[in-house]
C-alpha positions in Angstrom: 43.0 129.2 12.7 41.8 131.4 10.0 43.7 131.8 6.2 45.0 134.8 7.2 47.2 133.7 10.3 48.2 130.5 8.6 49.3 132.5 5.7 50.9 134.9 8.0 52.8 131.4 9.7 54.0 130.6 6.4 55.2 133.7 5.4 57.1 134.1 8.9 59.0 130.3 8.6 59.2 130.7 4.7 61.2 134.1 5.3 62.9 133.0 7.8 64.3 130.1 6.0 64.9 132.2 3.0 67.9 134.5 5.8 69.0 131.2 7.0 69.4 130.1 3.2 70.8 132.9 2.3 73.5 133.5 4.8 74.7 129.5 4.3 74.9 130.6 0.5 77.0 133.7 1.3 79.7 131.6 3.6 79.8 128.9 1.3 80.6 131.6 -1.3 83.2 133.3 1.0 84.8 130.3 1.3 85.4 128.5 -1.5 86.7 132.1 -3.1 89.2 132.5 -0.3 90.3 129.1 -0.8 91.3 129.7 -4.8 92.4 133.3 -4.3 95.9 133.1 -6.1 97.6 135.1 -3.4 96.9 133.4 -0.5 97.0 130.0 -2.0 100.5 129.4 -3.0 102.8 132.2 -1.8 106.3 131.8 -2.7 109.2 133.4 -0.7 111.3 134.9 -3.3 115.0 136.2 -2.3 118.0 136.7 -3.8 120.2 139.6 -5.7 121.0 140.5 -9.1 123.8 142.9 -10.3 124.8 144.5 -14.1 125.2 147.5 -15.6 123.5 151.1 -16.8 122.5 150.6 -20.5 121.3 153.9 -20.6 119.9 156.3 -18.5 116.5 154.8 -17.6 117.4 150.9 -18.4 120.6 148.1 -17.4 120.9 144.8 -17.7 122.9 142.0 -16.2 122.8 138.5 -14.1 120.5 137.6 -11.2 120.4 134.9 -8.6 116.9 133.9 -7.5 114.5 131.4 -6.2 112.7 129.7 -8.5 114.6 131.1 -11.4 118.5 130.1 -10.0 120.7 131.8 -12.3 119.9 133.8 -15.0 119.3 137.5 -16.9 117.7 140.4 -15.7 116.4 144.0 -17.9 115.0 146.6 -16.9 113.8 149.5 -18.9 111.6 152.7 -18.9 112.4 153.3 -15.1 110.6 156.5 -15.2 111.1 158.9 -12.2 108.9 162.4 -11.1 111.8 164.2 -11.5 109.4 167.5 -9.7 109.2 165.2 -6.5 112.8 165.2 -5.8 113.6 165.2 -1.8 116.6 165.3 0.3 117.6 162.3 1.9 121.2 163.0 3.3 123.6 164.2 0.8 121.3 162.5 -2.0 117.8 163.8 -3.5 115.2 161.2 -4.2 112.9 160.9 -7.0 109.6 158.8 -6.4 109.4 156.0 -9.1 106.5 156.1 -11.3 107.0 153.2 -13.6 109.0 151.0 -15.4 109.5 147.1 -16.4 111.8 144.5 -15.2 112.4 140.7 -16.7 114.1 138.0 -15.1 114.9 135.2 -17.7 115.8 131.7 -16.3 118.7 129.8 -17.7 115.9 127.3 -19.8 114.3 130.8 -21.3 111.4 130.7 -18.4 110.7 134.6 -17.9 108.7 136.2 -15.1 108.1 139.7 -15.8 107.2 142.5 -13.5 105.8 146.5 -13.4 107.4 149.0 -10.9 105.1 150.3 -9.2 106.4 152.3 -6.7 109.7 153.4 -4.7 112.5 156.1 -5.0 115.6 156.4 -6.9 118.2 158.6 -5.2 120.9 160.1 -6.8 124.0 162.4 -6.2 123.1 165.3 -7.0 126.5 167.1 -8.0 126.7 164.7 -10.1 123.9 163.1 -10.7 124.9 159.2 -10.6 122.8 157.2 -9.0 123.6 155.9 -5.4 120.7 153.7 -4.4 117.0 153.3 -4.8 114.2 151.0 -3.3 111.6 150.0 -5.1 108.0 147.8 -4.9 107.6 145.2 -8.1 104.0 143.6 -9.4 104.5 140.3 -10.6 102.0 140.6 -13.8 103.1 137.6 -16.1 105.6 135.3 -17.3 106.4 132.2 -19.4 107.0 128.8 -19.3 106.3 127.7 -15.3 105.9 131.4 -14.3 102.9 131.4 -17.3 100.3 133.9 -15.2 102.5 134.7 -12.5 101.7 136.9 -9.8 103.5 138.7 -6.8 105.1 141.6 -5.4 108.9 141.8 -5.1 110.9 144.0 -3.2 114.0 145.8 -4.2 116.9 147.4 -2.5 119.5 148.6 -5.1 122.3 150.8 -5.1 125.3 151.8 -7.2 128.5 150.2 -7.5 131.8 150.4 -9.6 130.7 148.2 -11.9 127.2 149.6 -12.4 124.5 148.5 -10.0 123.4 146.1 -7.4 120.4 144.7 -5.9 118.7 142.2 -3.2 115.4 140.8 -2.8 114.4 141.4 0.4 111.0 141.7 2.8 108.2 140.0 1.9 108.7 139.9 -1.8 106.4 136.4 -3.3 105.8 135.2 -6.5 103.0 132.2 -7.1 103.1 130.4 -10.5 
């Protein structure tokens, strides 16, 4: 054998060793960043309902009734709306929601908070009261055992005598 084909041997095994390498190193990496992805590590079921009243136009505040949190507060303020994307839905017209910030606070002060990030808010529009809305939540923090919490909750609301009320519902999850 002359030094070029047993440098070209080399060079064919060594490469081929480096793909093999390479493509245990990139499953290994997969893995082991599946396994710690928050989400799919530890994802709570969260139901329940809340209820309270309108503390001004785009805010309320009252009691909720949860999973992991059990009885406790809930705010909710700068529920912001595109008031040009109004559409009828039945006697109602719905606005799309484009913000806002809710807080459940447990009865030992724990707090998970969360971001609106999408839904509709559908009022009467003779009046304009609100009737119902439903609306997607982002889990983004909390304190106490909810410290870094992350999820999405789902909300049906809708208007009662009272003020408002809401459930849980879906798929909504929280991991803490």
């Amino acid at each position: 054998m002359t030094k070029n084909n047993v440098m070209r041997r080399f060079v064919k095994r060594f490469s081929g060793t480096v793909a093999v390498v390479a493509m245990i190193a990139i499953i290994a990496t997969a893995s082991v960043m599946g396994s710690t992805d928050a989400h799919a590590a530890d994802q709570r079921p969260f139901k329940g309902h809340a209820h309270g009243v309108f503390t001004g136009p785009n805010s309320g505040s009252g009691t909720v009734i949860a999973t992991h949190v059990g009885k406790g507060d809930v705010v909710f303020t700068d529920l912001n709306l595109d008031f040009g994307g109004g559409t009828p839905d039945g006697d109602n017209v719905c606005f799309p929601v484009i913000g806002g910030y809710q807080k459940f606070t447990a009865a030992n002060g724990d707090e998970i908070e969360m971001n609106y990030d999408s839904g509709r808010f559908c009022v009467d529009p003779s009046t304009g009261a609100p009737v119902y809305g439903n609306f997607v939540t982002t889990v983004t923090n909390g304190t106490g055992r909810f410290d870094e919490a992350v999820g999405s909750i789902l909300i049906d609301a809708y208007a009662t005598e009272e003020g408002w009320a809401s459930d849980f519902v879906g798929d909504s999850w929280i991991h803490f």
